[in-house]
One Martini backbone bead per residue (centre of mass of N, CA, C, O) as a GRO file, in nm:
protein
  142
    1UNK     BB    1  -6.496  -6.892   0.080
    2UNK     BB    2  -6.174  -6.874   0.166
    3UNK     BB    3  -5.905  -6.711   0.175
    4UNK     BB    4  -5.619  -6.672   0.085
    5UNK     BB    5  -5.322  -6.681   0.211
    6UNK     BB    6  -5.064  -6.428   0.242
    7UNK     BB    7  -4.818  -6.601   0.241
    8UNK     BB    8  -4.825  -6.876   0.080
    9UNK     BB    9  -5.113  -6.849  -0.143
   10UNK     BB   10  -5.203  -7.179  -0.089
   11UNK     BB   11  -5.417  -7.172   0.150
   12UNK     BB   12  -5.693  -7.140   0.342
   13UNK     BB   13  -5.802  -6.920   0.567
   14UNK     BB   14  -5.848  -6.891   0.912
   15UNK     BB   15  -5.695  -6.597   0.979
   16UNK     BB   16  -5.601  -6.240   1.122
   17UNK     BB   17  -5.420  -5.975   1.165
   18UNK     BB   18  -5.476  -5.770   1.424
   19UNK     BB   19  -5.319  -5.523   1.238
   20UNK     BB   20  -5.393  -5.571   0.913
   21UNK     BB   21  -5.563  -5.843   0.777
   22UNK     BB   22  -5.396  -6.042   0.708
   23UNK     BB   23  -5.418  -6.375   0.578
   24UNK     BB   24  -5.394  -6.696   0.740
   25UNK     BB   25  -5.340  -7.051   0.830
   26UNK     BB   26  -5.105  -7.051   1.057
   27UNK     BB   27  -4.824  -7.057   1.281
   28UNK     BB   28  -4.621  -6.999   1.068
   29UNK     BB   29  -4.722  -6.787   0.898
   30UNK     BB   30  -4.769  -6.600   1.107
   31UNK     BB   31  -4.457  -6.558   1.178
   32UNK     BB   32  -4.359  -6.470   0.914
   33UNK     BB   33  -4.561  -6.198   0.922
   34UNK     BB   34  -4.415  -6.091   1.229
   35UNK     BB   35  -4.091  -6.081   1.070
   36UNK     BB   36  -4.262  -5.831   0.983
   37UNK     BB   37  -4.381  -5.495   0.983
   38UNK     BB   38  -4.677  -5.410   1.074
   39UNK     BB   39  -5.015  -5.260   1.000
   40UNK     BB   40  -5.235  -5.092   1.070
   41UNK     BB   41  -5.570  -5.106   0.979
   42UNK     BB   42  -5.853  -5.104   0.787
   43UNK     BB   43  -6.155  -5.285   0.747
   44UNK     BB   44  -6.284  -5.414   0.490
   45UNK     BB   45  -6.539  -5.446   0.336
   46UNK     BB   46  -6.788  -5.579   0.206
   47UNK     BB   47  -6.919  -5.704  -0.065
   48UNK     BB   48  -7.175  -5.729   0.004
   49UNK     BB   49  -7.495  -5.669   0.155
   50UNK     BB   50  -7.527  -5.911   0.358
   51UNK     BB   51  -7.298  -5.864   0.504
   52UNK     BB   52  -7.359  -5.567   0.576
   53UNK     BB   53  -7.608  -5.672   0.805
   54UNK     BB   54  -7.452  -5.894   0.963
   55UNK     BB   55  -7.196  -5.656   0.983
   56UNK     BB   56  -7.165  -5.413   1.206
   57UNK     BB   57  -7.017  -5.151   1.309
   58UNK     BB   58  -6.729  -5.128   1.532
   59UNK     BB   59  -6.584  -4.936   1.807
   60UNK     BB   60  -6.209  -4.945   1.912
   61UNK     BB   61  -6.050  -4.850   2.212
   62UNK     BB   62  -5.760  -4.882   2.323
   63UNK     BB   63  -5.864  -4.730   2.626
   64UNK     BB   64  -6.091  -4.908   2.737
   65UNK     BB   65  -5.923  -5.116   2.860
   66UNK     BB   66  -5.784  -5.268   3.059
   67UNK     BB   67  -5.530  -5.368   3.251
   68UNK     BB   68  -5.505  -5.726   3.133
   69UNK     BB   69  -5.730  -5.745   2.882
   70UNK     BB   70  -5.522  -5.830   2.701
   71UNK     BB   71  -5.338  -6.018   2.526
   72UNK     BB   72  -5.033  -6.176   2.479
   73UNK     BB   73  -4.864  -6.280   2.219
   74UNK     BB   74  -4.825  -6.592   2.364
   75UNK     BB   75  -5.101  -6.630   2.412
   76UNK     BB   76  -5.183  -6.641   2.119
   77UNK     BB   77  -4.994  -6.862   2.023
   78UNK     BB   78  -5.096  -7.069   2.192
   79UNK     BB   79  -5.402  -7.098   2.116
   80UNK     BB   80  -5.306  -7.147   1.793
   81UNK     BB   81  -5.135  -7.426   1.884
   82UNK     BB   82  -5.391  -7.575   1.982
   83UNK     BB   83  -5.547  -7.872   1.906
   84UNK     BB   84  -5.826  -7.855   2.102
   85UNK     BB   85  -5.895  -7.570   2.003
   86UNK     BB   86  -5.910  -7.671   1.677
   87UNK     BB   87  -6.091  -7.876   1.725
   88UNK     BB   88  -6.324  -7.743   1.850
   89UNK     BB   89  -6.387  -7.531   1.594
   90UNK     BB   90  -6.500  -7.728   1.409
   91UNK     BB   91  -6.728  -7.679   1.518
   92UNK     BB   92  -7.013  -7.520   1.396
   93UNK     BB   93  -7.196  -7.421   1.654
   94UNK     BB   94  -6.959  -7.261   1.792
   95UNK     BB   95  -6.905  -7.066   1.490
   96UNK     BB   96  -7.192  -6.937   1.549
   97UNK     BB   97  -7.166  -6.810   1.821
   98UNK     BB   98  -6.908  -6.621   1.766
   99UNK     BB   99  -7.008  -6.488   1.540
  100UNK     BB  100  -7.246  -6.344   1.653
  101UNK     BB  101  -7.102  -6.193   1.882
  102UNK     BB  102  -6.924  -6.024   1.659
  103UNK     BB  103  -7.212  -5.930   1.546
  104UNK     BB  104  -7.310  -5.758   1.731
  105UNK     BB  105  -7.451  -5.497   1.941
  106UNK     BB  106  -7.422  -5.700   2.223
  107UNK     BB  107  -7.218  -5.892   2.331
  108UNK     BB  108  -7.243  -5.906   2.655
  109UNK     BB  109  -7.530  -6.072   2.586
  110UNK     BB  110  -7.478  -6.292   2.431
  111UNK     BB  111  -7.243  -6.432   2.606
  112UNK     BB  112  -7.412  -6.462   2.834
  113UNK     BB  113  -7.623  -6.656   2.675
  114UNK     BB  114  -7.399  -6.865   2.591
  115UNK     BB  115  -7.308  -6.975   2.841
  116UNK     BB  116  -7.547  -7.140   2.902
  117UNK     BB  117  -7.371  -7.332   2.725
  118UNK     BB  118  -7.144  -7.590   2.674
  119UNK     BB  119  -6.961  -7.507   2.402
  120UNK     BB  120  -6.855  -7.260   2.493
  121UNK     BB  121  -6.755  -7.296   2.791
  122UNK     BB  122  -6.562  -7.554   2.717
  123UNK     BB  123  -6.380  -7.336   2.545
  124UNK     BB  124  -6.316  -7.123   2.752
  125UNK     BB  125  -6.207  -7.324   2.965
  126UNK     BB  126  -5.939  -7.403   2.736
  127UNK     BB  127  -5.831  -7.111   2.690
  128UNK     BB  128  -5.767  -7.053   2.969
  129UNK     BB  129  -5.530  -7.279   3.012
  130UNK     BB  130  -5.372  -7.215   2.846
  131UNK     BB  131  -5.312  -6.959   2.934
  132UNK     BB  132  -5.230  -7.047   3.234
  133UNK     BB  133  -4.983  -7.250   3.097
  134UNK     BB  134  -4.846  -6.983   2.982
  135UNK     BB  135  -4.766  -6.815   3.236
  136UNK     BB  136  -4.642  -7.032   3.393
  137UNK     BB  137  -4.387  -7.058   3.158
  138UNK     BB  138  -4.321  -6.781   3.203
  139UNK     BB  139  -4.227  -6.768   3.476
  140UNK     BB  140  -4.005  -7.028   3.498
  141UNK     BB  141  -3.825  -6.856   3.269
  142UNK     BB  142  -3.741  -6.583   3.408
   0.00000   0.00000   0.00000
């Protein structure tokens, strides 16, 4: 059962803070816990043995990344925010392929081999789509 929303503290969370790692469940709310400033945090242990079996820790160096290769805040809300992107997510094949990933202790070799099937594919080629259509939009409205 996923844990409830931390802002709204109604439905069960579907997602989390990037900063903070507080659950919420929308894009409105997203956006309300947005609209005070948050902490980065370090992630909660898992509760169980079992969790912590199946996601090792991983650590993530700010400096790791290249320039250009985090999203833009608006791309995240883009993302989150797109019907298709949250339809393809239902389906349960798909967030077992990703959450794979997630727990990897190789992830570009995992995602290298999920690429090879359609599922994976078509979900990363629509949120491509989305970001570069809030790219375009981002540019026009300049």
């Amino acid at each position: 059962m996923a844990p409830k929303c931390g802002v709204c503290i109604e439905a069960d969370s579907k997602y989390k803070c990037p900063s903070c790692l507080t659950p919420y469940c929308s894009l409105s709310c997203y956006k309300t816990h947005k609209a005070t400033p948050c902490t980065k945090s370090t992630p909660h242990p898992p509760t169980n043995e079992d969790d912590a079996a199946q996601q090792p820790p991983r650590s993530f160096e700010e400096n790791e990344d290249e320039s250009g290769w985090r999203l833009r805040r608006a791309q995240l809300e883009a993302i989150a925010a797109s019907d298709d992107i949250r339809r393809m997510l239902r389906d349960e094949e798909l967030r077992k392929i990703i959450q794979r990933i997630d727990s990897s202790v190789t992830p570009e070799k995992d995602l290298d081999k999920a690429m090879e099937g359609e599922a994976l594919k078509q979900f990363t080629e629509k949120v491509l789509a989305v970001i570069n259509s809030e790219d375009k939009s981002h540019v026009t409205q300049a």
